[in-house]
N, C-alpha and C positions, 0 to 999 in steps of 0.2 A: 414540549421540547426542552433539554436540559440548557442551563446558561453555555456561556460556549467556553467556559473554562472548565466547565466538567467536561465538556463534550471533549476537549482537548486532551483533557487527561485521561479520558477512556482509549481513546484513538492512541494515542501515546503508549499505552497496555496492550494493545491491540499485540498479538503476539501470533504471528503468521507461521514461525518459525516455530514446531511443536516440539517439545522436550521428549529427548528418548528416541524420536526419529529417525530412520536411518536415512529417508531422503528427505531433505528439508525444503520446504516454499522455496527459498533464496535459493538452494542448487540449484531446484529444478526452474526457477526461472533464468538462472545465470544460466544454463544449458540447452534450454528452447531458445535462448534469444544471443547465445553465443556472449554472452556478458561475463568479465570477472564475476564472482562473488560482491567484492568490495561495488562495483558497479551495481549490483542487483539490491542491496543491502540499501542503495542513496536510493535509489529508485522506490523500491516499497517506504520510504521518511516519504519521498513526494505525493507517493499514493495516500498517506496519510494525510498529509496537506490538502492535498484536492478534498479527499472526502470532508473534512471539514470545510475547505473551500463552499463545496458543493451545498454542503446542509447550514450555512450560515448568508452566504450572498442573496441577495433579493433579486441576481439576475440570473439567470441558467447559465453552466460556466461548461466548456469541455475540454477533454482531460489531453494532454500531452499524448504522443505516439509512445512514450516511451511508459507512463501512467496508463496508459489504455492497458499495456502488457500485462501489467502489472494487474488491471481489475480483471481481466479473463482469464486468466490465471486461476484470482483466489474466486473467481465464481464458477469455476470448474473443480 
């Protein structure tokens, strides 16, 4: 497993939002969940955190309603 400041700075590139797209991760999630942009935008930084959360804590951690959206989203 990577130290956790790589880990951070991969997650941190993590780039949901694809170049060239005409409907982006963050529309289409500010639109399924009736959320601004700028709303959808803090939302996927927290899904970040959790996943780091998630891959660093030594106790099982779960994710906010609003970070839940956010991972069924990008695993669909």
């Amino acid at each position: 497993m990577p130290n956790d400041m790589t880990l951070w700075t991969r997650l941190q590139a993590l780039e949901l939002d694809q170049a060239g797209s005409a409907f982006r991760f963050s529309d289409r999630l500010a639109r399924e969940n009736g959320w601004s942009r700028a709303f959808a935008l803090g939302a996927i930084e927290e899904y970040r955190r959790f996943i780091y959360l998630a891959a660093t804590s030594p106790t099982p951690v779960t994710p906010s309603d609003i970070v839940d959206q956010v991972w069924h989203l990008h695993l669909t």
